[in-house]
C-alpha positions as CSV (number, residue, x, y, z in Angstrom):
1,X,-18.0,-8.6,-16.1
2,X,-14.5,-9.3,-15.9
3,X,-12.2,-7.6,-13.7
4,X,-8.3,-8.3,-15.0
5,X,-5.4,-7.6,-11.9
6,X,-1.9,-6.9,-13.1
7,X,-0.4,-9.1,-10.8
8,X,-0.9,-12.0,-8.7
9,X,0.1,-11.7,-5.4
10,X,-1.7,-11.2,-1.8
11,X,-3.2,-8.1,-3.1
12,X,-5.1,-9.4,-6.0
13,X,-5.8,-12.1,-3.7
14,X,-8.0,-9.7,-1.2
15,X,-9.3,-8.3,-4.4
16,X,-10.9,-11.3,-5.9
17,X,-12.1,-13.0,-2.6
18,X,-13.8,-9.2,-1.6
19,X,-16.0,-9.5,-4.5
20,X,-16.7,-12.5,-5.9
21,X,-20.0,-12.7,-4.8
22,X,-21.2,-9.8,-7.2
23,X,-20.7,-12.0,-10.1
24,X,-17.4,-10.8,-11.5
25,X,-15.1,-13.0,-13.2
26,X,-11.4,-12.3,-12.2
27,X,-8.1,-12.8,-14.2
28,X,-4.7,-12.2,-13.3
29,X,-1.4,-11.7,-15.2
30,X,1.6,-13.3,-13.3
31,X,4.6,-15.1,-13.7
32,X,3.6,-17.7,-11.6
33,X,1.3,-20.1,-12.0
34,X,0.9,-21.1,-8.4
35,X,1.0,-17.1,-6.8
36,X,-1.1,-16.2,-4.0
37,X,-4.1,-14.7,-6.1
38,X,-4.0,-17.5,-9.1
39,X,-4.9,-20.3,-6.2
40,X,-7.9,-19.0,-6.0
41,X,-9.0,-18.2,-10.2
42,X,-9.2,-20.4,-12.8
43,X,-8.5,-17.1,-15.3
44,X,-4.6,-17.3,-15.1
45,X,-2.3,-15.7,-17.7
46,X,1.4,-16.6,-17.4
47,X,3.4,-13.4,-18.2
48,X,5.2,-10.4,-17.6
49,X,3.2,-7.5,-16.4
50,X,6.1,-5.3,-17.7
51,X,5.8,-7.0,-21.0
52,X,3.7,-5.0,-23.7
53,X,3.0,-8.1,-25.4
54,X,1.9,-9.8,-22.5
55,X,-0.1,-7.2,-20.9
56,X,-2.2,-6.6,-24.3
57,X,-3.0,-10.2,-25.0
58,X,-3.7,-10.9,-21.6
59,X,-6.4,-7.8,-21.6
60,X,-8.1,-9.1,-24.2
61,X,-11.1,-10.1,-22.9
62,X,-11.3,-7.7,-20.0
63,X,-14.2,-5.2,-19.3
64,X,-11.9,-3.5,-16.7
65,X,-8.2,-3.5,-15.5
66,X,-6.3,-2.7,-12.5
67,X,-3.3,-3.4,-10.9
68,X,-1.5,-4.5,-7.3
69,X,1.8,-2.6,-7.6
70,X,3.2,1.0,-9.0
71,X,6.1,-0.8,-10.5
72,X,4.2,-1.5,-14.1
73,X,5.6,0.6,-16.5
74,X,3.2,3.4,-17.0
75,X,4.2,3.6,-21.0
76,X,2.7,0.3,-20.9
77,X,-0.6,0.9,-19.3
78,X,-1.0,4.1,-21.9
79,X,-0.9,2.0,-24.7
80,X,-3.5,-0.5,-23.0
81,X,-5.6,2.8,-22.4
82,X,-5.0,3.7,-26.4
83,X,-6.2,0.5,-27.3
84,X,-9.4,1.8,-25.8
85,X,-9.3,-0.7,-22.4
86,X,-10.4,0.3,-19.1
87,X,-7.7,0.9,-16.9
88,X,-8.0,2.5,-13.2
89,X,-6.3,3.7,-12.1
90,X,-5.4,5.8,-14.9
91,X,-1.6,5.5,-16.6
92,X,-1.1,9.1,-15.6
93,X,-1.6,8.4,-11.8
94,X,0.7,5.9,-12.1
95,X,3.4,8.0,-14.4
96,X,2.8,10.9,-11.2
97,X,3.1,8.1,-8.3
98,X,5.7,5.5,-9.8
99,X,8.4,8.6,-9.3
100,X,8.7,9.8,-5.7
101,X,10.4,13.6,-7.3
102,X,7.3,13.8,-9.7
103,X,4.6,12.8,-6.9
104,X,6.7,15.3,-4.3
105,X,6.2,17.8,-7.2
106,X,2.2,17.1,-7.8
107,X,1.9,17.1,-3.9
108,X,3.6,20.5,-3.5
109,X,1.6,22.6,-6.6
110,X,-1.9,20.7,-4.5
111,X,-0.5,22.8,-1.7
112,X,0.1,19.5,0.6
113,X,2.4,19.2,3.2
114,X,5.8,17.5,2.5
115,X,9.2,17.8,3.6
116,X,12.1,19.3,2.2
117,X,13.1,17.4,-0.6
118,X,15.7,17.5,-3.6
119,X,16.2,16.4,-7.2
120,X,20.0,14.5,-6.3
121,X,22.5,14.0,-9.1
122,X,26.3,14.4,-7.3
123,X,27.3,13.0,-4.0
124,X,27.6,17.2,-3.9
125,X,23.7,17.3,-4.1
126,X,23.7,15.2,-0.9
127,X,26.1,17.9,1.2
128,X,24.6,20.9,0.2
129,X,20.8,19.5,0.8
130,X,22.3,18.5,4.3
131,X,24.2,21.8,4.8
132,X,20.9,23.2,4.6
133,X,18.5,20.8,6.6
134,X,21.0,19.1,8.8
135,X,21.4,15.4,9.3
136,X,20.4,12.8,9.3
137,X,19.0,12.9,5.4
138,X,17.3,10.6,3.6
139,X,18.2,9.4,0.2
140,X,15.9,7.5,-2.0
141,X,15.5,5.9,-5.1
142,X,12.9,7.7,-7.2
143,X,11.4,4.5,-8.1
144,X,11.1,0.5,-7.4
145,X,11.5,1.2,-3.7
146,X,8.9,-0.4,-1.2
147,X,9.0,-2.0,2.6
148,X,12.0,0.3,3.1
149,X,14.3,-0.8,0.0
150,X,15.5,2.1,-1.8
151,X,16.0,4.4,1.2
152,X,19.4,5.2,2.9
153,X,19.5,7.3,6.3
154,X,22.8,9.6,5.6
155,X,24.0,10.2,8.9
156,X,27.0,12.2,8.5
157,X,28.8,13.7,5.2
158,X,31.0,10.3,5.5
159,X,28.0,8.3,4.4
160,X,26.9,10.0,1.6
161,X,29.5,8.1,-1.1
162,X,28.4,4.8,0.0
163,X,24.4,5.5,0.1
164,X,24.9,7.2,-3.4
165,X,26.7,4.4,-4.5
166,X,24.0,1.8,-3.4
167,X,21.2,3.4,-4.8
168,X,22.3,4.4,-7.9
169,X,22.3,1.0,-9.1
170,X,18.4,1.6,-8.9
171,X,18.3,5.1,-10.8
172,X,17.4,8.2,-10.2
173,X,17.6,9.8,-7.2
174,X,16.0,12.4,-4.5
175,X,17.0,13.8,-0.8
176,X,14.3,14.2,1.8
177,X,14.9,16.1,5.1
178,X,14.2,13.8,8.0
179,X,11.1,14.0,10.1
180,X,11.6,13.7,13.7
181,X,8.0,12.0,13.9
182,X,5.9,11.4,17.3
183,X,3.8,8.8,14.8
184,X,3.4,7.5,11.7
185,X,-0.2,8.0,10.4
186,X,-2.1,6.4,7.7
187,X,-5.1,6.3,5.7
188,X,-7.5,4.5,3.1
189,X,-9.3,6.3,0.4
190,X,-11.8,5.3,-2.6
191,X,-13.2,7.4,-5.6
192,X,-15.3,6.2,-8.2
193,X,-15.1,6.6,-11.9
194,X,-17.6,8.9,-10.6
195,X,-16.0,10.7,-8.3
196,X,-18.3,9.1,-5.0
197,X,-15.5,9.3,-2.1
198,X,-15.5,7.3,0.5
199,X,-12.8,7.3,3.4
200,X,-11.5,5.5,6.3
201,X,-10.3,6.3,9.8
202,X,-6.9,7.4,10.6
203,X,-4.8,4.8,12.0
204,X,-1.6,4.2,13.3
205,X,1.3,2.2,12.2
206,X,4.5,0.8,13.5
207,X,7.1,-0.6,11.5
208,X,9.9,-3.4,11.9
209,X,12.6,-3.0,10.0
210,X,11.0,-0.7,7.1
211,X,8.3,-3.1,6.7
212,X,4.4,-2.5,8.2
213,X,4.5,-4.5,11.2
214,X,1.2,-3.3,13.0
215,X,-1.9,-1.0,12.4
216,X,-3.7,0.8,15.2
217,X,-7.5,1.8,14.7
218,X,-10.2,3.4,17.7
219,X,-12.4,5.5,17.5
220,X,-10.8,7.8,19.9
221,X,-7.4,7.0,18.9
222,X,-7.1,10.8,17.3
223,X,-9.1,13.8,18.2
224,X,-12.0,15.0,15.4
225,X,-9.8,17.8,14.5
226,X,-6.8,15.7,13.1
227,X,-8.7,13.0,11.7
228,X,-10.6,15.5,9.7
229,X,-7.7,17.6,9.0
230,X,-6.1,13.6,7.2
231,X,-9.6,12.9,5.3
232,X,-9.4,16.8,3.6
233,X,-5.8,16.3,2.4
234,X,-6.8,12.7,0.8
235,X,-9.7,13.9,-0.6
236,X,-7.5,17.1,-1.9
237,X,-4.8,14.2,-3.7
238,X,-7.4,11.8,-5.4
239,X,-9.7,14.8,-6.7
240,X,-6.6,16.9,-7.7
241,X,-5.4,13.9,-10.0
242,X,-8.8,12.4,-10.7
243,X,-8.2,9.1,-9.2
244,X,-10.3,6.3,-9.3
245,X,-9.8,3.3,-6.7
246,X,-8.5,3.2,-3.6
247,X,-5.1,4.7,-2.8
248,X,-3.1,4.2,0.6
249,X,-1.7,7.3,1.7
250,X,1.7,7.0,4.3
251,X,1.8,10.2,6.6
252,X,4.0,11.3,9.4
253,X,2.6,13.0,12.6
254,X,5.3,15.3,13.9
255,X,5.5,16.7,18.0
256,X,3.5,19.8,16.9
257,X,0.4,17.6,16.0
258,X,0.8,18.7,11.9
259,X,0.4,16.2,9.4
260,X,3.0,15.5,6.4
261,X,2.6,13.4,3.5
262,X,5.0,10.7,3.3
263,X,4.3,8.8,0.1
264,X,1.3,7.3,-2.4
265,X,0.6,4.0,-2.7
266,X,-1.7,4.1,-6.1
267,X,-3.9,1.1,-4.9
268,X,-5.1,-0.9,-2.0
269,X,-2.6,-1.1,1.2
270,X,-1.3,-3.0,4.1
271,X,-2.1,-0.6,6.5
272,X,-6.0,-0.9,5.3
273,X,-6.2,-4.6,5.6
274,X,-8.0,-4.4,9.0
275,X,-10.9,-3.1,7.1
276,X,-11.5,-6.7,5.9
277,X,-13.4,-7.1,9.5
278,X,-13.1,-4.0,10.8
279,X,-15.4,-2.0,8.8
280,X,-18.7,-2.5,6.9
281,X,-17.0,-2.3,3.3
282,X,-13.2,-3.2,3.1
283,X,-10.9,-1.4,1.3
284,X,-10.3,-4.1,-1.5
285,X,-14.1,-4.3,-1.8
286,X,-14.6,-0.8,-2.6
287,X,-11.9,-0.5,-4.9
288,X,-14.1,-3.0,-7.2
289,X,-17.0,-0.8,-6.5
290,X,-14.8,2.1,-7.5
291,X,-13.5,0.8,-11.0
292,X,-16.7,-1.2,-12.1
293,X,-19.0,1.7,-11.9
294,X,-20.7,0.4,-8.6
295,X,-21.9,2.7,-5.3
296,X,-19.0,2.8,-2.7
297,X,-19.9,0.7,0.4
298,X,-20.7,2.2,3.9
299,X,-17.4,2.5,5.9
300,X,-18.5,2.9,9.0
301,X,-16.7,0.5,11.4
302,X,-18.0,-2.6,13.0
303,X,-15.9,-2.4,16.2
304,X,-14.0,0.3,18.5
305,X,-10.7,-0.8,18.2
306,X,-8.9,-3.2,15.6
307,X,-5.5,-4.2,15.6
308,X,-4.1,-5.7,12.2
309,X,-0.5,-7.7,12.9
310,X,1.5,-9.0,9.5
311,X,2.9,-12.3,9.8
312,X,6.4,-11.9,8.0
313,X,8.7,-14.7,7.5
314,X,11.3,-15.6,10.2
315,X,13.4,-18.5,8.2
316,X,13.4,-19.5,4.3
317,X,11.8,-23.1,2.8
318,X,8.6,-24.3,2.5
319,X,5.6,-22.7,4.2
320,X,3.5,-24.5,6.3
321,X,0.8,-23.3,8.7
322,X,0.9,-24.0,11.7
323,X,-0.9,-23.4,14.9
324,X,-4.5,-22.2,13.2
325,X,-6.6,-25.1,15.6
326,X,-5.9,-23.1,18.5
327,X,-5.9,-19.8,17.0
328,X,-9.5,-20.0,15.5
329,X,-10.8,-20.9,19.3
330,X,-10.5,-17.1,19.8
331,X,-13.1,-14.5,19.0
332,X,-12.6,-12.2,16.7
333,X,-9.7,-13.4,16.3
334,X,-9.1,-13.7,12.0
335,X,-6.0,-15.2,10.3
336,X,-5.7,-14.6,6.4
337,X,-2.8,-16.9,5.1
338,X,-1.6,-15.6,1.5
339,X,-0.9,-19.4,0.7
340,X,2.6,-18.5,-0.4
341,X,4.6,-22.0,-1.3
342,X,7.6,-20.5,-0.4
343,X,8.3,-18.6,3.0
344,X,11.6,-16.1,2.8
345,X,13.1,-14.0,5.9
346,X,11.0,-10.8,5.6
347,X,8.5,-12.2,3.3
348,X,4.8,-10.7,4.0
349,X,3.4,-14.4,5.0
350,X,-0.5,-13.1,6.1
351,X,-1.4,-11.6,8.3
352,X,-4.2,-11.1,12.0
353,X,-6.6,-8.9,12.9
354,X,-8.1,-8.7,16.4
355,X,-11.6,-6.6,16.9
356,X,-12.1,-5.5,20.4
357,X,-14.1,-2.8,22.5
358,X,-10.4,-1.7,24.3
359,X,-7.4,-1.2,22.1
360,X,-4.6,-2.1,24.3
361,X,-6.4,-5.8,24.6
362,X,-6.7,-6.1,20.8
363,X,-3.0,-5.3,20.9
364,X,-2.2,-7.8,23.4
365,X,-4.0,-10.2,22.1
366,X,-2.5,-9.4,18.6
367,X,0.8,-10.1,19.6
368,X,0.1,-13.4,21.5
369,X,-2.1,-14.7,19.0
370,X,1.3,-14.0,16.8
371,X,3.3,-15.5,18.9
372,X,1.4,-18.9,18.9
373,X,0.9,-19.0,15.0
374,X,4.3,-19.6,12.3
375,X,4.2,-19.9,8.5
């Protein structure tokens, strides 16, 4: 069988080296020849994942397609579905997703915690939402925002021209009230073509400057009660929309213990990369289970505690690796480099995870090992 990814970056890159051992053949579509993923297949198309013309020739000789990013536009991947390919997930996840209003709007008529949000036109649109929920606000582009681009934190009415201004350059927009959070929460979910679920733990996650800096998992990290009460409301968003794959879901946990639903992320996620080593089946794994048909993979988890750390750029040039000797001394201690050519300030470079009995040593250990490693 071969599995075609629309795109070729660290994502497809998990994807193909999850599951090569079944057999599968794996093509990507990229514009670069020398991208993370397309180092390690010999399927390469050179293209534009936003190009009909590419996307269809490239498809070709696919059995099944699927995707790293929500930024393909959907109009595209319904003509590759009308030209009778596989594609999961499906175009209208994507249409739903790819538009943080629309995917607000699905969430709210599945009865799923949000907050307040608002359909934003005028600068007026900003004051009167504020008027009504109080600042800070947050205004965000209703697409093509990730890692914190396309948000602006209003702080007072004086801010509203200038964030309005910024984004708009970027489209449409929305207002969201601002959570006063005591965490942010997040969690993995897969469903077959099928409809087999299978779900990860809940696990916490700690940003740097709007990017996903490090995930949290143990086994007593959360009580039963709220763990359960994140694995219903997943299950309620992939079943509601028929999803097949696995989708990251980015939740806030507010001071009275509730959960809210941040955003969708219609494919594997950062925050589940832990689950490489950390569980039985990864996350990338079963998502190949998921779209070729396959049973989903046992979930169950392989340690008590895992800490996942990215390793994002800290200069621009040429990447080079350095300090792996010492690092792989350690035990379960495991480095993925995403074999990027180029390293940029910011840039998602690899990343660690660190498998221990105690949390608070994986997370020590996470941060040193960090600290002695530099792309």
């Amino acid at each position: 069988m071969k599995i075609g990814i629309l795109g070729g970056g660290q994502l497809a890159r998990m994807l193909i080296g999850s599951s090569y051992r079944y057999g599968f053949t794996f093509k990507v579509l990229t514009d670069d020849i020398n991208s993370s993923a397309a180092k390690i297949t010999n399927e390469i198309y050179k293209g534009d994942f936003n190009n009909q013309e590419d996307v269809l020739k490239f498809s070709e000789d696919c059995d099944v397609i699927t995707l790293e990013n929500e930024f393909i536009d959907y109009k595209i991947l319904e003509v590759l579905e009308k030209s009778g390919k596989k594609l999961y997930p499906a175009s209208d996840c994507i249409k739903m997703i790819q538009d943080k209003f629309y995917q607000k709007e699905n969430l709210v008529k599945t009865e799923i915690p949000v907050a307040a949000y608002k359909k934003i036109e005028t600068e007026k649109d900003v004051e009167i939402f504020a008027e009504e929920y109080g600042y800070p606000v947050v205004l965000k582009s209703r697409t093509m925002g990730y890692d914190g681009k396309g948000n602006f934190l209003i702080n007072s009415k004086v801010e509203i021209k200038s964030g309005v201004e910024e984004l708009s350059k970027r489209g449409k927009l929305m207002c969201e009230q601002f959570i006063n959070f005591e965490k942010e929460i997040a969690i993995q979910i897969t469903r077959s073509n099928s409809g087999e679920i299978k779900i990860y733990p809940l696990v916490e996650t700690i940003q740097k400057n709007h990017i996903c800096h490090i995930v949290k998992y143990s086994e007593d990290l959360f009580d039963n009660e709220l763990s359960e009460k994140a694995k219903k409301i997943a299950e309620k968003i992939v079943t509601s929309i028929d999803y097949t794959g696995t989708m990251g879901i980015e939740m806030f946990l507010n001071p009275n213990n509730e959960i809210i639903v941040n955003e969708l992320a219609p494919r594997v996620h950062n925050t589940g990369h832990y689950t490489i080593e950390a569980s039985k089946t990864s996350q990338f794994e079963n998502h190949i289970r998921a779209i070729t048909g396959l049973p989903l993979g046992d979930v169950s988890m392989n340690s008590k505690s895992a800490v996942m750390i990215n390793i994002l750029g800290e200069r621009n040039g040429e990447a080079e690796l350095q300090g792996l000797y010492n690092l792989l001394k350690n035990k379960n201690i495991f480095l993925y480099d995403y074999s990027k050519n180029m390293v940029k300030t910011g840039r998602k470079m690899g990343h660690i995870t660190v498998l221990n009995e105690d949390l608070n040593t994986a997370l020590d250990v996470a941060n040193k090992s960090l600290s002695e490693i530099s792309i």
